[in-house]
C-alpha positions in Angstrom: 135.3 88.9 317.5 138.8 90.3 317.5 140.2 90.2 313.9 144.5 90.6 313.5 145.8 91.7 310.2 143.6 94.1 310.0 144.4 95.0 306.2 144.3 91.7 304.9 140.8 91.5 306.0 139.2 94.5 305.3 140.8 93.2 301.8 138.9 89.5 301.7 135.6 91.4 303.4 135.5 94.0 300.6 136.1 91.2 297.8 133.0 89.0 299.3 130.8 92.2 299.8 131.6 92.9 296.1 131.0 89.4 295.1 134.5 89.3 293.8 136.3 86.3 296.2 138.2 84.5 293.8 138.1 80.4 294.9 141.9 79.9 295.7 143.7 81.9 298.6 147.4 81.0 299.1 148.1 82.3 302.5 152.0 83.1 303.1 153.8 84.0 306.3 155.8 82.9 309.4 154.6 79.9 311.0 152.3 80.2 313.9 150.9 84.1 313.0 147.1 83.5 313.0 147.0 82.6 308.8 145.1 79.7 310.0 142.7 80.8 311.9 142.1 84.5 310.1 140.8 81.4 307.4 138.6 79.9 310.0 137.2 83.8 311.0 136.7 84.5 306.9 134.6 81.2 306.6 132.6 82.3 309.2 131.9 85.3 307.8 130.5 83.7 304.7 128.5 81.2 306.3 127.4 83.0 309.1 123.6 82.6 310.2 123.5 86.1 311.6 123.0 88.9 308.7 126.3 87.4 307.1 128.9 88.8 309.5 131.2 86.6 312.0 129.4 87.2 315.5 130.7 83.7 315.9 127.6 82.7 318.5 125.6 81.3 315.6 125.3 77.4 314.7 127.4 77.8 312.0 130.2 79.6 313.8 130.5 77.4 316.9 131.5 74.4 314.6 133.4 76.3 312.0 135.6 77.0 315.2 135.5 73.2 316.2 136.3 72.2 312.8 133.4 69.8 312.9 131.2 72.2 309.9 130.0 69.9 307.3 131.1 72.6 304.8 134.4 72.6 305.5 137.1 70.4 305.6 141.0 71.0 306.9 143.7 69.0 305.7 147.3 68.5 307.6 149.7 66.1 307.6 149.7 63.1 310.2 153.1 63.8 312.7 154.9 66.5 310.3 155.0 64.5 307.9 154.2 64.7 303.9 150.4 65.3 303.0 149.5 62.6 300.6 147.3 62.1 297.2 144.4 60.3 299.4 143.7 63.5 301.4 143.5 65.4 298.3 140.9 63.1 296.3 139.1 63.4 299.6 138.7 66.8 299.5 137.8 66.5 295.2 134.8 64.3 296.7 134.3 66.6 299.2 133.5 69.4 296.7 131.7 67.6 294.6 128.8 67.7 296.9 126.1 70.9 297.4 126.8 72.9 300.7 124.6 71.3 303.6 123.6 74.5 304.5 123.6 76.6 300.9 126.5 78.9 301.9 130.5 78.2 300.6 132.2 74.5 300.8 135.6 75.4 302.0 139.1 73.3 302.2 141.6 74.5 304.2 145.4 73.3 303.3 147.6 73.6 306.9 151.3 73.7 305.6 150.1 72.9 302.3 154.3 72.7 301.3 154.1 69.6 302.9 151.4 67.9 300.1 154.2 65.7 297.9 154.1 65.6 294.1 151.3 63.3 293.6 149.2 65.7 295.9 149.9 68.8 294.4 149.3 67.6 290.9 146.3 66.0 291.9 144.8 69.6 293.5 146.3 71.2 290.8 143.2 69.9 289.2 141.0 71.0 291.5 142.3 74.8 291.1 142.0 74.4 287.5 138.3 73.0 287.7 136.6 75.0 290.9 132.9 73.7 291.6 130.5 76.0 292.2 130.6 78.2 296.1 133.8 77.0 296.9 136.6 78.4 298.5 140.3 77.1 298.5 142.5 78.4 301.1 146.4 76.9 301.3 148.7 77.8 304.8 152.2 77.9 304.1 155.5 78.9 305.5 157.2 78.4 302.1 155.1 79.0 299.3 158.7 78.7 297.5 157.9 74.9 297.6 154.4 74.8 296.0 154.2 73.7 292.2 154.6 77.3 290.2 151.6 76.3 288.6 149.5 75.9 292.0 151.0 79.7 293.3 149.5 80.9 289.9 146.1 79.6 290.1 145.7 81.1 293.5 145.2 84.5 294.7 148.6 85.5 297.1 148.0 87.2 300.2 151.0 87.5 302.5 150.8 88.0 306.0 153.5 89.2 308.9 154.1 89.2 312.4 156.2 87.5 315.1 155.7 83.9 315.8 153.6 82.9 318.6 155.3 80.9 320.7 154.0 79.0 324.3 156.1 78.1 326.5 155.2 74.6 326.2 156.8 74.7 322.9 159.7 77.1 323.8 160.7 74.7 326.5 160.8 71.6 324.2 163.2 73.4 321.4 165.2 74.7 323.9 166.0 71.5 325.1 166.5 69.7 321.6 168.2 72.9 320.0 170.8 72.2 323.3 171.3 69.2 322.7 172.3 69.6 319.2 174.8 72.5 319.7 177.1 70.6 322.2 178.7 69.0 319.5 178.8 71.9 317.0 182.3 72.5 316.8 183.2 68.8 318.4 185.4 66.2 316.3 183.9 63.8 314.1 183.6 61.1 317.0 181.1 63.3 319.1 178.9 64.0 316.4 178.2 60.2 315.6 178.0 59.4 319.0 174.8 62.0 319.2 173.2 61.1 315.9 173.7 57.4 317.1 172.0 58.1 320.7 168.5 59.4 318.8 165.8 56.8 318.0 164.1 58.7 315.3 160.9 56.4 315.6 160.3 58.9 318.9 161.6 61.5 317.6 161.8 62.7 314.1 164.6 64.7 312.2 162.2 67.9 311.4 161.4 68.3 315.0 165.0 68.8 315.5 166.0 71.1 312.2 162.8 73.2 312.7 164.3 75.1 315.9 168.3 74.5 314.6 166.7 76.9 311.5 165.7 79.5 313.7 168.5 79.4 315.6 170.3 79.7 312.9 168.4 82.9 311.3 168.5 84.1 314.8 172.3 84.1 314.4 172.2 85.4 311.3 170.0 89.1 312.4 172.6 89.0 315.7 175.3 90.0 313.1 174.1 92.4 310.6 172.3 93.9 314.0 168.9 93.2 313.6 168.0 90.8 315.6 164.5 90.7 318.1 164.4 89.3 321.9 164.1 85.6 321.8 165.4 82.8 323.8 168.2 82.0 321.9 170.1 84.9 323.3 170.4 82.8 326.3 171.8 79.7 324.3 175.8 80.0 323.3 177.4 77.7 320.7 180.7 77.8 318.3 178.2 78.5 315.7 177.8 82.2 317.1 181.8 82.1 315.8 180.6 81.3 312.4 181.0 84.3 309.6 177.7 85.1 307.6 178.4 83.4 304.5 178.9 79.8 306.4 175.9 80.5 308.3 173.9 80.9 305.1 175.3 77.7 303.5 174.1 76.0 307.1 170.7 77.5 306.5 170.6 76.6 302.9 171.7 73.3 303.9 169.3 72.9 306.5 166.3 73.5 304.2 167.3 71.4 301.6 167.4 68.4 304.0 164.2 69.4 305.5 162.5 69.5 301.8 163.8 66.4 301.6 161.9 65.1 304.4 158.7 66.1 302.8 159.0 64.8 299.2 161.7 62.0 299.8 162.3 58.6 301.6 165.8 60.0 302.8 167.6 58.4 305.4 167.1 60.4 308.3 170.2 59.2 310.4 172.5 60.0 307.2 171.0 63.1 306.6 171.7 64.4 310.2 175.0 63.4 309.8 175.9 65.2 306.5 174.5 68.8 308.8 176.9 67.9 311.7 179.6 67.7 309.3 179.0 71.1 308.5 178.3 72.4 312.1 
């Protein structure tokens, strides 16, 4: 089995051959890295059939990688949206059972940013009560988000790396990202003509900010001279005219509406409309 971030596990593995794994992981870093699944390979390693190391040929393995274990349940949101209170009492009743087969019960949290206030006060509890072999591990992109009092109760490791990117994906936020920038720099008149042409039951807001964001940090490296090869050196926009400082606001714009998303009932067609005013 191939393990990445090397250092982070040798880290975990020395903690859980020392019996000192602490029951709440907060796993920080880029989206789409391997935090996710560097969870999935440490659960195998604790509940591994074959002299407690990940040779991930054992029962146990083979459906921690399925995500069909009995001992461990993953929690995401349903279409990018929030992650709500229900998931999170179902995973306090999960716990409250023994392990099926005697090793750890483990929760993993994908984007765990995205649980909304009644969710993170309600796993807030959970941090604060841990139940015997269990271990908590929480995926997110921007820990920032999280209730100061969940980030406290759980043990930080921060991971790095480029994004991993398929083309799949590459080709469906080039096309949106596209889209968008034909009417950065357009009047008033072009801009509500595009925000009026989306139907966001198909298609919602975050799918379109997510790659306008990284466009936008891309922008941002271009001009202090940092910046890596991506495909956005191939897409051209007024924006690339913009000085730092009114990229930044963009960007902090940008987040705040996508936060919004997450926590809020916001209009999406309004929001949308308050970034193009900017752009």
């Amino acid at each position: 089995m191939s393990i990445i971030h090397q250092k982070q596990w040798e880290f975990l593995k020395n903690k859980f051959e020392a019996g000192q794994l602490s029951h709440s992981y907060l796993f920080s870093g880029n989206n789409q890295i391997g935090k996710k699944d560097f969870a999935k390979d440490f659960i195998k390693l604790v509940n591994c059939q074959n002299e407690k190391k990940p040779c991930g040929k054992c029962v146990n393995c083979q459906m921690i990688e399925k995500e069909n274990f009995p001992d461990l349940m993953v929690i995401k949101s349903e279409d990018g949206g929030e992650v709500k209170i229900e998931k999170i009492r179902n995973a306090q009743n999960f716990l409250s059972y023994k392990a099926y087969y005697g090793f750890y019960k483990s929760i993993i949290v994908e984007d765990a940013e995205k649980m909304n206030q009644e969710a993170q006060s309600c796993f807030l509890k959970t941090l604060e009560e841990p139940k015997g072999e269990t271990l908590l591990f929480l995926i997110s992109s921007k820990p920032e988000i999280l209730l100061d009092t969940i980030r406290s109760r759980c043990q930080q490791i921060k991971f790095f790396g480029k994004q991993i990117e398929n083309k799949e994906q590459i080709e469906s936020e080039k096309e949106i990202l596209e889209e968008l920038l034909k009417v950065a720099g357009c009047n008033l008149a072009e801009k509500f003509k595009y925000s009026k042409s989306l139907d966001f039951e198909e298609q919602k807001l975050i799918e379109i900010l997510n790659p306008f964001e990284k466009y936008l940090r891309y922008l941002l490296l271009k001009k202090t001279g940092t910046e890596e090869e991506s495909y956005f050196s191939k897409i051209h926009s007024a924006l690339e005219s913009y000085p730092i400082s009114k990229l930044k606001d963009i960007i902090n714009l940008t987040e705040d509406i996508n936060n919004k998303l997450f926590f809020t009932n916001i209009n999406q067609k309004l929001a949308l409309e308050v970034l193009l005013l900017e752009i």
